[in-house]
C-alpha positions as CSV (number, residue, x, y, z in Angstrom):
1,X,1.0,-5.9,-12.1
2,X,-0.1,-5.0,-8.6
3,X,-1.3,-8.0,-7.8
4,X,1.8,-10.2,-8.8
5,X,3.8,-7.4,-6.8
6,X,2.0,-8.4,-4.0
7,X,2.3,-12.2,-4.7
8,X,5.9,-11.7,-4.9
9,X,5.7,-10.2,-1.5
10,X,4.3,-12.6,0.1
11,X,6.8,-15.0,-1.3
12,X,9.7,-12.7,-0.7
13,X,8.8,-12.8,3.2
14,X,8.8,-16.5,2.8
15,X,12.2,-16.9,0.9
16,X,13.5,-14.6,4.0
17,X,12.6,-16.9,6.8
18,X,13.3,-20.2,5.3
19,X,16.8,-18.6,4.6
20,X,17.1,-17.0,8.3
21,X,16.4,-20.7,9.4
22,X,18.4,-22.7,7.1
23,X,21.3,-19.8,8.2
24,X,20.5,-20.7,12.7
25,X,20.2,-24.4,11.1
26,X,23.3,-25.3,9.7
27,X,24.8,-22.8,12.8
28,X,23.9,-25.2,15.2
29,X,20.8,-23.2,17.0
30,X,18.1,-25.4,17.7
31,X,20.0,-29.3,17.8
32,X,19.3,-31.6,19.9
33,X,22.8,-31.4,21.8
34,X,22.2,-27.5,22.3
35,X,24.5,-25.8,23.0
36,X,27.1,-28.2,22.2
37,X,26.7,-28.1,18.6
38,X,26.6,-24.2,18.1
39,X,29.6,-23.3,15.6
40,X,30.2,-26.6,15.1
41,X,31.2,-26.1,11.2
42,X,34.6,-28.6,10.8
43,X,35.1,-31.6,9.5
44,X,34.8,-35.2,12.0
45,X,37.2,-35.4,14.3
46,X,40.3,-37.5,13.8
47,X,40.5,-41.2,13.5
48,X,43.0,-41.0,16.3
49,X,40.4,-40.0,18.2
50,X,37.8,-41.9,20.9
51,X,35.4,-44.2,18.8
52,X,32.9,-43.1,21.2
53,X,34.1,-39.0,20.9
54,X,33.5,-39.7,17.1
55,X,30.4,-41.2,17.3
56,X,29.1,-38.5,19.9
57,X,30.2,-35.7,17.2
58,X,28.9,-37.8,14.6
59,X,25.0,-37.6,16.7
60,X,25.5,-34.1,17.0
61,X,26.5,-33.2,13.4
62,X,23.2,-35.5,12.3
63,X,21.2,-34.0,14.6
64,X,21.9,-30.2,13.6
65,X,21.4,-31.4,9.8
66,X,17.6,-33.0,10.6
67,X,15.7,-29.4,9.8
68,X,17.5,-29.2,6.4
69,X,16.4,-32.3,5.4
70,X,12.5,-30.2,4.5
71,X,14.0,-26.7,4.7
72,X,16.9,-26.7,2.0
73,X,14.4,-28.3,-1.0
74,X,11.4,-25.8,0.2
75,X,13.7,-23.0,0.4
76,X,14.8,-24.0,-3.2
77,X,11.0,-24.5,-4.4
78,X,10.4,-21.2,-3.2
79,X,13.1,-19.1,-4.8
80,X,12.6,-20.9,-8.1
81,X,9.0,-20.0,-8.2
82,X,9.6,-16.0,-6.7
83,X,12.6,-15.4,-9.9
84,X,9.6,-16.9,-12.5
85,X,7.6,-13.7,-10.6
86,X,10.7,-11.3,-10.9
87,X,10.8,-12.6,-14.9
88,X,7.3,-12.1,-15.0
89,X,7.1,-8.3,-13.1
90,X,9.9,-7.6,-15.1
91,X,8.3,-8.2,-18.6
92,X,5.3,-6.5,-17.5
93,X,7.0,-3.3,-15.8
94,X,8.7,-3.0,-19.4
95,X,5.2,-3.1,-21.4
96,X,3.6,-0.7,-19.0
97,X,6.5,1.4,-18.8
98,X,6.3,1.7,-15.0
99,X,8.4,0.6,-12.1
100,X,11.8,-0.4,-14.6
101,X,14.1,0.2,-12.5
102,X,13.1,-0.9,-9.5
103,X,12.3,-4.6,-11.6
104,X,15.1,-4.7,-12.9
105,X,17.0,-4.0,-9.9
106,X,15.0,-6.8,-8.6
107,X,15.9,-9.3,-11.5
108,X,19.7,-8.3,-11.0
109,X,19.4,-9.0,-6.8
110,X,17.9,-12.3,-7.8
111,X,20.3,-13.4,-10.6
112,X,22.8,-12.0,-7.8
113,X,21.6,-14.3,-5.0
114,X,21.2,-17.2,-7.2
115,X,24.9,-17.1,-8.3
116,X,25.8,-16.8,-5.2
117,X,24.0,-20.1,-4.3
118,X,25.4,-22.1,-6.8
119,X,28.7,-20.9,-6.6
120,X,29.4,-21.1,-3.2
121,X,27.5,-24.1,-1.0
122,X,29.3,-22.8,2.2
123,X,27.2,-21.2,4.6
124,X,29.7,-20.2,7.2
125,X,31.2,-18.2,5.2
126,X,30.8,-14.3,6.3
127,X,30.3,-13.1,2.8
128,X,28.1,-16.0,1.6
129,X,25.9,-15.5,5.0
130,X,26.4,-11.5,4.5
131,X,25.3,-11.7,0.5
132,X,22.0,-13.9,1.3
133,X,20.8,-11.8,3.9
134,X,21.5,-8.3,2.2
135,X,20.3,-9.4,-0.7
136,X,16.9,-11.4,0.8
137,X,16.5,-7.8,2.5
138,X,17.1,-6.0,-0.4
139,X,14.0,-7.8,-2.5
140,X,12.2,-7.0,0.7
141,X,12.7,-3.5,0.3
142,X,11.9,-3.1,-3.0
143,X,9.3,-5.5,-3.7
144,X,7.6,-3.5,-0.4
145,X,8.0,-0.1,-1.9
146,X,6.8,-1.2,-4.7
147,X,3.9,-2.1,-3.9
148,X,3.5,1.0,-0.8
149,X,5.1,3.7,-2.9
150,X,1.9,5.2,-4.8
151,X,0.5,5.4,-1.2
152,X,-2.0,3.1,-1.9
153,X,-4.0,0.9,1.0
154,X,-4.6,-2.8,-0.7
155,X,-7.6,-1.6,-2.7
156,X,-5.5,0.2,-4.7
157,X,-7.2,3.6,-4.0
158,X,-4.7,6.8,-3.9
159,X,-4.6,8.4,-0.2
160,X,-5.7,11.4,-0.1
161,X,-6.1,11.8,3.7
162,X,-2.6,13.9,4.6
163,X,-2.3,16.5,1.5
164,X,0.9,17.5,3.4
165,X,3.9,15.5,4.6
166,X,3.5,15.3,8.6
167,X,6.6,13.8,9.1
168,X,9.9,14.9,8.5
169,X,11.5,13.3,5.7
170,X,15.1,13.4,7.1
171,X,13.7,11.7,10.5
172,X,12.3,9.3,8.0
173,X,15.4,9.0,6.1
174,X,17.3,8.0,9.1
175,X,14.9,5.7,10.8
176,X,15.2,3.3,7.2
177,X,19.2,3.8,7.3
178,X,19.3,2.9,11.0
179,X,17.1,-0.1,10.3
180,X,19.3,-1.4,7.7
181,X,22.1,-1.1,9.3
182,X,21.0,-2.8,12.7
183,X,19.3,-5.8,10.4
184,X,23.2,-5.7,8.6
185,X,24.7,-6.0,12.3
186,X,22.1,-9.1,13.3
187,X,23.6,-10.6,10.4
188,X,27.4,-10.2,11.2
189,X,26.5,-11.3,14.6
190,X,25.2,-14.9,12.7
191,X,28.4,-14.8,10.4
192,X,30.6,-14.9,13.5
193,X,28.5,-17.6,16.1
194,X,28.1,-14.5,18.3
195,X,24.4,-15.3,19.5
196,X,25.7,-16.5,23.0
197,X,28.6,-14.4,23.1
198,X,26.8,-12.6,25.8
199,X,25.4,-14.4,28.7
200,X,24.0,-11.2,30.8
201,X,21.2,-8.8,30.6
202,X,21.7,-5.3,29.9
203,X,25.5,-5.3,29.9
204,X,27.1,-8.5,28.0
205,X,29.3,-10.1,30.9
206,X,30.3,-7.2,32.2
207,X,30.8,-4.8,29.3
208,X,28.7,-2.4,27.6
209,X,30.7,-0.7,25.0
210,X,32.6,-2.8,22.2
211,X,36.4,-2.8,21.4
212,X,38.6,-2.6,18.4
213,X,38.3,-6.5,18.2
214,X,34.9,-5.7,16.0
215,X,37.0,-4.7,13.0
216,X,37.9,-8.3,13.0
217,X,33.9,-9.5,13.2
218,X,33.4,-6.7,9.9
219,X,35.8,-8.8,8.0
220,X,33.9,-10.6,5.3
221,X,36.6,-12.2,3.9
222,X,38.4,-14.3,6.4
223,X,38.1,-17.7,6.8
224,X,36.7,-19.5,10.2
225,X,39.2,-21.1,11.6
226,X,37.8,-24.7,13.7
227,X,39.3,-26.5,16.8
228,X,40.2,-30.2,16.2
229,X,36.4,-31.2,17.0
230,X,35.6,-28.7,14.2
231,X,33.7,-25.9,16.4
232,X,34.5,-22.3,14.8
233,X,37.4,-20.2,16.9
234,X,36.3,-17.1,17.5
235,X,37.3,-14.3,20.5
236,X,36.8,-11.0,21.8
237,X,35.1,-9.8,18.2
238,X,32.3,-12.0,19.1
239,X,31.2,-10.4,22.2
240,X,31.8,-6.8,20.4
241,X,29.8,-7.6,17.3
242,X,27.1,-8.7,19.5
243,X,27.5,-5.3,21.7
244,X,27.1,-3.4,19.0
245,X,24.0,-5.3,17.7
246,X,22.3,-4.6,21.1
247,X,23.3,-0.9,20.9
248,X,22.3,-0.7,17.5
249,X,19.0,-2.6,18.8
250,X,18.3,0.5,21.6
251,X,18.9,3.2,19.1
252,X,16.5,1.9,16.3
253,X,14.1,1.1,18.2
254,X,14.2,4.3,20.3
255,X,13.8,6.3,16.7
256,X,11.0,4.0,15.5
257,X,8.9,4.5,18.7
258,X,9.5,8.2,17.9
259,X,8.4,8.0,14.4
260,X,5.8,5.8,15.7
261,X,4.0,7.6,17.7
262,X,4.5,10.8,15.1
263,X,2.8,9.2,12.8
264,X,-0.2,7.9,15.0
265,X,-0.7,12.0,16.0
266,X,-0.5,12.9,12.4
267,X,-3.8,10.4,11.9
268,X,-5.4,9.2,8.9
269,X,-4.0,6.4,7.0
270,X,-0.8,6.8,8.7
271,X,-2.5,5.7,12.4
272,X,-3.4,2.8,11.4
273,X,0.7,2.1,9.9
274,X,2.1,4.1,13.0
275,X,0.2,1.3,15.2
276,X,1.8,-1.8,13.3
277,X,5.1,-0.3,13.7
278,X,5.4,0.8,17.2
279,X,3.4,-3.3,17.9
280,X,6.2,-4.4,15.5
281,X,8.9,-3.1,17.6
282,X,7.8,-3.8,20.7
283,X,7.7,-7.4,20.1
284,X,10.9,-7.3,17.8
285,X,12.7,-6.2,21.2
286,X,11.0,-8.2,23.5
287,X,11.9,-11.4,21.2
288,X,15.5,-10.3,21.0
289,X,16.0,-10.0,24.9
290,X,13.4,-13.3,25.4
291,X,15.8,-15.1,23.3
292,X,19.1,-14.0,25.6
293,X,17.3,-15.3,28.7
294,X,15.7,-18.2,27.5
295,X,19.2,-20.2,26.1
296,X,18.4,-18.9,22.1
297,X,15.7,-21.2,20.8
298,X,16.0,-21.5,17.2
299,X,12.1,-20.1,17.0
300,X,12.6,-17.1,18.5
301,X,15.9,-16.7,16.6
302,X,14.0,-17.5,13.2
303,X,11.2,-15.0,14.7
304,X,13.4,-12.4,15.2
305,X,14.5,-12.1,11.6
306,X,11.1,-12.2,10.8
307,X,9.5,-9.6,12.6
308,X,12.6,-7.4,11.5
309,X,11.3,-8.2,7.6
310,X,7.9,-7.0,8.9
311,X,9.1,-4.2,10.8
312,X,11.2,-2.8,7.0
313,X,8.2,-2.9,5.6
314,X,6.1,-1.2,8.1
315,X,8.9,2.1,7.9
316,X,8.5,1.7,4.3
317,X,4.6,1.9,4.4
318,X,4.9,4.9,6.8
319,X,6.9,6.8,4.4
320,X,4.8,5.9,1.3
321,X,2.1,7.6,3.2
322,X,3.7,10.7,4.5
323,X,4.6,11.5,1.0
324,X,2.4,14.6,0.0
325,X,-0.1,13.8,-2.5
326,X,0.7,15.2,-6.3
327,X,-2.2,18.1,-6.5
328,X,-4.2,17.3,-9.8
């Protein structure tokens, strides 16, 4: 059972990139005709239009859908294969008796996500690009505590190295929640084409604290409107969702440092965790802010979601090892 938790894992991380990338993709981030193309989510123009104009949309439409054309059948290989695990984990947590909930939880998320693939195909919508990534996430989460929460290194030997908690477990509480909810804001920042809303590093053109507008950017239910060239309308929300996310970006990674460099005092097991994380973060913010100034390549963007997955899972490991161990 361990072993297929951590197969699933590993296949997890993968289902979570392909996703973040098919997500950027369809966006526009990383076409040809960049930035040109970003939010372009309408329909052709119309016939009354230039031949030429059409044909030029036409070039830039074909060239955002290239990527898809290995990523979408992958992605689909991928999740088919990580729901057989789920089935699998699933069956086995019920014979052992161990780890139900958190497999079936698991099994639900995936039935969950794969509904919500078949039933809706649009990928601009907030809640379609809001229910992927929470749910990818979420099987992230629980696949890694799974496989963390006996505070167990890979060989499957108990830790016995802290026999207290080191670490406050409220400080630890709050360093997860504030992850989760900047990884949620990175999301609604996709949803609304907000990735270039802001143009200037530290304050975004000229602002540094968002507006009422972002009320508008949490809506998951409204509908993008397009222009007649089918590029997404957007306004003021997008450069306060995007605020936010960088706010959100300074105050997570200010706690994780902190917990970081707790845990590397503390020793033991947890140094060698603490030093993942605080390497984690570091390059997690230096992607975020090399992405900014460098125009928002869609590898860095794909990275950035990447190294966030990593990062979740590095919090998660640190608190599977500050847990005290049970005295026998």
């Amino acid at each position: 059972m361990r072993a297929l938790v951590w197969v699933s894992l590993l296949f997890v991380i993968v289902l979570v990139s392909l996703s973040a990338y098919l997500r950027l993709a369809h966006s526009g981030i990383g076409c040809a005709d960049w930035p040109d193309c970003y939010g372009r989510i309408g329909e052709a123009p119309a016939v009354s239009q230039s031949i030429s104009g059409k044909n030029a949309y036409q070039r830039i439409v074909a060239a955002a859908s290239q990527p898809l054309a290995w990523a979408t059948p992958l992605h689909r290989l991928v999740a088919s294969v990580l729901g057989l695990l789920i089935v699998f984990l699933v069956l086995l947590a019920c014979r052992q008796k161990k780890d139900r909930l958190i497999s079936l939880s698991l099994l639900l998320v995936t039935i969950s996500l794969a509904l919500l693939g078949v039933k809706s195909g649009d990928l601009h919508s907030p809640a379609v690009v809001m229910g992927n990534l929470s749910g990818g996430f979420l099987m992230l989460g629980l696949l890694g505590w799974m496989a963390f929460k006996d505070g167990s290194g890979n060989d499957g030997r108990r830790n016995t190295d802290q026999p207290q908690a080191p670490l406050p477990g409220a400080l630890l509480t709050l360093t997860v929640l504030l992850l989760i909810v900047q990884i949620l804001l990175g999301g609604l920042t996709s949803a609304n084409f907000a990735a270039t809303a802001c143009q200037s590093l530290p304050d975004c053109n000229g602002s540094w604290l968002p507006g009422m507008d972002i009320l508008k950017a949490l809506d998951l239910s409204r509908v993008h409107q397009v222009t007649s060239t089918g590029r997404a309308i957007g306004g003021q929300e997008r450069i306060d969702i995007h605020i936010a996310h960088r706010l959100g970006a300074v105050i997570t990674a200010v706690t994780i440092l902190v917990v970081g460099f707790m845990a590397w005092r503390a020793g033991g097991r947890l140094r060698v965790a603490a030093g993942a994380v605080l390497l984690l973060v570091v390059v997690e913010f230096s992607i975020g802010v090399a992405a900014i100034a460098s125009d928002l390549p869609i590898s860095l963007a794909v990275a950035h979601n990447w190294m966030a997955g990593l990062l979740l899972l590095g919090i998660l490991k640190i608190v599977a090892l500050n847990r005290p161990v049970p005295p026998r």
